[in-house]
C-alpha positions in Angstrom: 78.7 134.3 -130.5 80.8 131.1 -130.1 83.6 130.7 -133.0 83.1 127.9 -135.1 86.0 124.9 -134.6 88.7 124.7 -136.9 87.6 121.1 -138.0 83.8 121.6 -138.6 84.6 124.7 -141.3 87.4 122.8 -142.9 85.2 119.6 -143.0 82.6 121.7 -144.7 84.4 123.4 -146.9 86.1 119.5 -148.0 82.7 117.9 -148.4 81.5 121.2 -150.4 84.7 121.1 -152.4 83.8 117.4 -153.5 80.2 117.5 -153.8 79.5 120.5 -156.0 82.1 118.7 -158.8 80.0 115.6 -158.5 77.0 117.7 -158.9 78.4 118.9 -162.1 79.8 115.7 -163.4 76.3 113.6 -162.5 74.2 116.6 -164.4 76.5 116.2 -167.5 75.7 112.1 -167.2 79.1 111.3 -167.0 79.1 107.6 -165.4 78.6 107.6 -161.3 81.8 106.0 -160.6 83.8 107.8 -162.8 82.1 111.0 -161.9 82.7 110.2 -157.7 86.7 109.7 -158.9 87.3 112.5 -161.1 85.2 115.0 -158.5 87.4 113.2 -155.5 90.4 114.2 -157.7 89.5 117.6 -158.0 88.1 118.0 -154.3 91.8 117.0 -153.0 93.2 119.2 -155.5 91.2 122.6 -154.6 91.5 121.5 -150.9 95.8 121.6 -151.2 95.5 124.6 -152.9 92.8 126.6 -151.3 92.5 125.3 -147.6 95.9 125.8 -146.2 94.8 128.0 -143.4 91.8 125.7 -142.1 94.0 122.3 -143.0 97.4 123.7 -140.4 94.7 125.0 -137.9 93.5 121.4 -137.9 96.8 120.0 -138.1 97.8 122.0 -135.1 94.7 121.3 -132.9 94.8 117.9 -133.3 98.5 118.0 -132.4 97.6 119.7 -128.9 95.4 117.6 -128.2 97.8 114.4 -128.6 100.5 116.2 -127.0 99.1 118.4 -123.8 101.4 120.6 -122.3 102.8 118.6 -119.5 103.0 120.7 -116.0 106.0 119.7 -114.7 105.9 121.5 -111.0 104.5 119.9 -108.4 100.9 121.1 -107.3 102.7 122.2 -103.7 105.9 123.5 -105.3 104.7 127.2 -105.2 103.4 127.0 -100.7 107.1 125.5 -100.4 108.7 128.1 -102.5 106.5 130.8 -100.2 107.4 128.7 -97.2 110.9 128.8 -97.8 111.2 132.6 -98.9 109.4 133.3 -95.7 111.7 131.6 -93.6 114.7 132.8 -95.2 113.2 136.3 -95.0 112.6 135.6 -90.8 116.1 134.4 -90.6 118.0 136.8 -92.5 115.6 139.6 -90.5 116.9 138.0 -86.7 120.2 138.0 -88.0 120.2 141.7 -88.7 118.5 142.6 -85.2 121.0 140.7 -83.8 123.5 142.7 -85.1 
């Protein structure tokens, strides 16, 4: 079974951590707009204190994905470096027959 991402679960657990204080707030008839602010309030506040697992997951995803790692040999470097090896090897073994 595939793992869920990092973003869906803390997205989830964001919109869950907002909508069940709405929930509350609209059953005790407290006013819709000050019920979305006060249960926005304590959604951000829960979040900070309960999701910083999920939240530096997130953080750090996203930053791999803006900054890949950059392969800085050349595609052909490791033929060359075979090449090389193999010719220093070839040289190295006439010189020694020659001796």
């Amino acid at each position: 079974m595939k793992a869920v991402p990092a973003w869906l679960s803390y997205s989830v657990y964001r919109v869950l951590l907002f909508a069940v204080p709405l929930t509350l707030l609209l059953a005790l008839q407290i006013t819709w707009w000050v019920a979305a602010l006060v249960a926005a309030l304590i959604g951000v506040c829960l979040s900070y204190l309960f999701l910083r697992k999920p939240r530096e997951q997130v953080a750090l995803g996203l930053y791999q994905a803006r900054h890949p790692a950059v392969e800085t040999a050349h595609p052909d470097a490791e033929s060359e470096d075979a090449s090389i090896d193999r010719a220093a090897g070839d040289a190295l073994q006439r010189e020694r027959q020659g001796e």
